[in-house]
N, C-alpha and C positions, 0 to 999 in steps of 0.2 A: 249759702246753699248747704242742707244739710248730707252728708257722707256718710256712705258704709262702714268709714271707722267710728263716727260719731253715734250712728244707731246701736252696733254690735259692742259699744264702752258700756252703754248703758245698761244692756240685759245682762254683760258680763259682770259691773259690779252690783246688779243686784241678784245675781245667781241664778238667771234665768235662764238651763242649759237642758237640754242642747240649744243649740241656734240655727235655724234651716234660712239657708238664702238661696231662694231661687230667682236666677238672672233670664231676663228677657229680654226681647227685643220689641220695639213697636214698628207695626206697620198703617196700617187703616184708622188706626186711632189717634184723634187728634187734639183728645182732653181727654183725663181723665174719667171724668162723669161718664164717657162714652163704654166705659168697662159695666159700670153698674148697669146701663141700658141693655148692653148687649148680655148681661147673665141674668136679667128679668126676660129677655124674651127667649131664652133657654130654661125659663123653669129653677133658676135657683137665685139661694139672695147674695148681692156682695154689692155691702155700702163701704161708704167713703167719705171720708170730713179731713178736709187741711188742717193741717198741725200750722206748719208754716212753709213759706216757698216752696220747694219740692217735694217736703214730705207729707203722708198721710197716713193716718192711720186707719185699717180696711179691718173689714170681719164678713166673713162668708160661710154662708149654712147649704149644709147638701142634705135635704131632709129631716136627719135629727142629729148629724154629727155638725162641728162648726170649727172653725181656725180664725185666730184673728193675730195680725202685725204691725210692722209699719210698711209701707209702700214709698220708697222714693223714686223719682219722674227727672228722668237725666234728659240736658238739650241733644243730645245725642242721638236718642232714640233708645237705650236702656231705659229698661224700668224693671229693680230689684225689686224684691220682696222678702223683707226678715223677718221671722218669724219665730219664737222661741217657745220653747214648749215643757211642761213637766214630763218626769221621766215616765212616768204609770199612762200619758196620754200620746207618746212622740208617735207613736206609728198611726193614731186618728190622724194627728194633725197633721204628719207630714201627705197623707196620704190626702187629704181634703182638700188641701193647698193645691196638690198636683192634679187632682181628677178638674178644681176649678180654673186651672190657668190653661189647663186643653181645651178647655169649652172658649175660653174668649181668644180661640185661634178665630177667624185670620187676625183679631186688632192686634194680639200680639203672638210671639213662637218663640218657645224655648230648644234654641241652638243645641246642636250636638255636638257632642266632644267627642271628632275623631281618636282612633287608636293613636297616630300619629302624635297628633296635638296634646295627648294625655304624656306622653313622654318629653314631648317640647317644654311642659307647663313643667314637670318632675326634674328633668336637666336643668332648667333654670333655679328651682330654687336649689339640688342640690351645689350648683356651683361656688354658693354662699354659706349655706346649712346643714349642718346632719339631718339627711331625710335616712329616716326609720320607716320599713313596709311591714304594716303591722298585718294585715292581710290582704286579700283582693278578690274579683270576683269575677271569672270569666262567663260570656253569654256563648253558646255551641250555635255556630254557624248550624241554618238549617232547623235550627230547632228552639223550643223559648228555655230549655232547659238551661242551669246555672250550675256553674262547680267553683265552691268558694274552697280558699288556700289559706291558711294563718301561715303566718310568718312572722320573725321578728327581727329580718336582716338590714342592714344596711342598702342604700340603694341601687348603689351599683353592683352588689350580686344579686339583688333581687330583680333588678329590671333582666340581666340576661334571663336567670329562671323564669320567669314570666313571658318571655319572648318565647321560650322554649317551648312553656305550656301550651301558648298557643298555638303555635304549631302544628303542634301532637296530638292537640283535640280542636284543631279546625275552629277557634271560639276566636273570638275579639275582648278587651277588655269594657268590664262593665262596670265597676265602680275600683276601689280604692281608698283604703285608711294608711292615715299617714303619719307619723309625729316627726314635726319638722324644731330643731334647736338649735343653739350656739351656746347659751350656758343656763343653768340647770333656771334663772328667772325666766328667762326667753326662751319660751317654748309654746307648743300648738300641737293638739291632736286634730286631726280634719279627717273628712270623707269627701271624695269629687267620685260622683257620679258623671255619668257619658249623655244624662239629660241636661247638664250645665247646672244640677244643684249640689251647695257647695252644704256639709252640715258642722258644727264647729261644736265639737265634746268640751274641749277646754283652751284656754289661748291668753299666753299673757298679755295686756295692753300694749306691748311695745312691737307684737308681730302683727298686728291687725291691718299697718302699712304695707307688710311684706307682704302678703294674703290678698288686698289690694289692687298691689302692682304686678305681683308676680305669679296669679293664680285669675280671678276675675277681669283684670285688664286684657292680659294675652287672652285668653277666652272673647273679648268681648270685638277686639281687634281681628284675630281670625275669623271671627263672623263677616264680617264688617269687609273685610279682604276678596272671600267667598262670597259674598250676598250682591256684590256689585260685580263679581265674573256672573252670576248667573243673571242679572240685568239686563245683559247681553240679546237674552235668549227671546226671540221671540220674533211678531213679522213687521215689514216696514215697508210703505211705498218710494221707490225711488224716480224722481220727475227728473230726467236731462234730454239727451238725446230723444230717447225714447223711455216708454215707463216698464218700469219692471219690478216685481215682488223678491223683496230677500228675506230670507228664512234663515235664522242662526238656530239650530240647533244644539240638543246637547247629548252628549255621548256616555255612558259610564261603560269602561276598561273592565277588567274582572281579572287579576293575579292567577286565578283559581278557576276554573269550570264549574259555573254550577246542573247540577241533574237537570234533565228536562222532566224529570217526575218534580221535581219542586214548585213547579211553575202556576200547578195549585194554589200552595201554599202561599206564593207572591198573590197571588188573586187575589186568598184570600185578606193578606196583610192590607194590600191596595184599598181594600173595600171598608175599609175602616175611616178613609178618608176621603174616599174618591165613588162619584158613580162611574161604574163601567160598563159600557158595552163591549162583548166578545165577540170579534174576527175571525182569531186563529188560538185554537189552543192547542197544541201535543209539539212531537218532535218533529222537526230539531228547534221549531221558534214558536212564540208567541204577539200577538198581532192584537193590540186594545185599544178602544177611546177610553179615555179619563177625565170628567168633569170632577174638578176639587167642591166636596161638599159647602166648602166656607167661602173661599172667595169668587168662583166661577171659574175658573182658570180651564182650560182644556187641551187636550195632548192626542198625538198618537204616539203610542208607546209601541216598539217592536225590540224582543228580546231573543236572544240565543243564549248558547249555553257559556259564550264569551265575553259578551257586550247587551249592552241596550243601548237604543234609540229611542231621543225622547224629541218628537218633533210639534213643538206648537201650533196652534191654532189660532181662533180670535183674540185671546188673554191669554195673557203666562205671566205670573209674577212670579219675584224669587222665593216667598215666601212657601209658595204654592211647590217651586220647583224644589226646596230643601227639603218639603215633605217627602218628596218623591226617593229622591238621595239617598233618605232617612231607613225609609222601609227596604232597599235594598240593601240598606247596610246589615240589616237582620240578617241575611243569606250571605252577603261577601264583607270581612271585616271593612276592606277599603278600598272601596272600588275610585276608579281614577278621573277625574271629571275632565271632558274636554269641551271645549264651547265652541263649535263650525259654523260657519258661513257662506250660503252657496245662493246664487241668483235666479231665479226662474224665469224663463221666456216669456 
């Protein structure tokens, strides 16, 4: 079976840098082939030919821009994608990579990295490493505006400043550059993104393990954690006594209140991936259906300025339900997920 350390040796010693690995999940998709189908009947091209056992190497065209890597296909249900790029083209191809791996949502979805988790991933390796915060880049709750910070501390005063920031400007974080060492051969400059893609500037062959286990694993695990609480969610007929419909629900918490002027704004994010019908819009709540444009999924969504309610329908998968998550994460860094269960008469 070929490995993210075995892909990323390769473009390293032939100086093929940056290196963008973007981490996914599969859902609906049950071969391979089934990605190239699904982005022909979306209008764009992404072939694909086995190298050997898991790997493949892919190449995708959106019009007249193009990106091509390797693809490996984990029993798991990951499937990476690394990708290496010249410097004069990194922001086509990163950008190519990413607008084609949205379109072949539902087969598969690229997990997000909580604020939470981004710190979880950063504590573990500094407990081994000198982690160096070479910058970072906060996202302003409420708004898609960015405020990037250079720095060049240490991590543990960087993470409190950073905590701070946020704070103070109401943002969550959004990506992060890092150089992680032990001695001056072992070393790695990296960027984690809050999309789960990882981009690697430079990195000796000997931290590709670290990077591995202690950056993509924990990412790929806390999905994994999350994706089967929100499995939960959804309806179910119960035959004993008598019959009766259980409905599990799900809940998102809110630290913070958000405006009922924003509630727009969520509409408008919603709509990006969801049809909606509107019930109730202004204050103090709002009141939606939501059909997931990709896999069918359907909801009643009702929100206030503390919480939402997200109460299923015919279909709910978690796929469907991490988008929903997703887009309120734009408005609330991190909002608190609960999964309820109530019986109806």
């Amino acid at each position: 079976m070929t490995t993210f350390v075995d892909v990323v040796q390769r473009f390293l010693r032939s100086r093929q840098l940056p290196i963008y690995v973007f981490v996914t999940r599969v859902k609906y998709a049950e071969k391979p082939s089934d990605l190239s189908e699904r982005a022909e009947s979306h209008g764009f091209v992404f072939t694909i030919k086995n190298v050997r056992d898991n790997e493949f190497r892919f190449v995708v065209k959106l019009r007249k821009r193009g990106a091509e890597g390797v693809m490996l296909w984990f029993d798991d249900g990951t499937v990476m994608f690394v990708v290496p790029s010249p410097r004069e083209k990194e922001e086509i191809v990163y950008d190519v990579t990413k607008r084609a791996l949205r379109r072949l949502y539902p087969l598969i979805v690229s997990p997000i990295i909580s604020v939470k988790s981004f710190f979880d991933i950063l504590d573990s390796l500094a407990k081994t490493y000198n982690v160096i915060i070479e910058w970072y880049l906060l996202r302003r709750r409420k708004s898609h505006r960015t405020t990037k910070q250079w720095m060049l501390d240490p991590y543990e005063k960087a993470k409190e400043e950073i905590k701070r920031d946020m704070r103070e400007k109401l943002s969550a974080l959004d990506l992060v550059r890092i150089r992680i060492f032990d001695t001056i051969e072992r070393e790695a400059i990296l960027k984690i993104t809050r999309h789960g893609t990882l981009t690697i500037y430079e990195s000796s062959l000997e931290m590709l393990p670290v990077i591995q286990e202690n950056i993509i694993r924990k990412h790929i695990e806390k999905h994994i954690k999350d994706f089967k609480n929100l499995e939960r969610v959804g309806k179910k007929e119960i035959v004993g006594d008598e019959e009766r419909c259980v409905i599990t629900s799900m809940k998102l918490k809110f630290d913070n209140e958000i405006d009922p002027n924003d509630f727009e704004k969520l509409l408008n994010m919603l709509r990006e991936s969801f049809y909606v019908s509107i019930y109730h819009l202004g204050n103090p709540w709002m009141h939606l259906a939501l059909v997931d444009k990709g896999d069918g999924s359907s909801y009643d969504l009702i929100v206030t300025t503390r919480e939402a309610r997200v109460i299923p329908s015919v279909k709910a998968t978690p796929n469907s339900l991490t988008l929903v998550v997703d887009t309120f994460r734009a408005l609330v860094p991190e909002p608190q997920v609960e999964v309820n269960e109530a019986a109806l008469p």
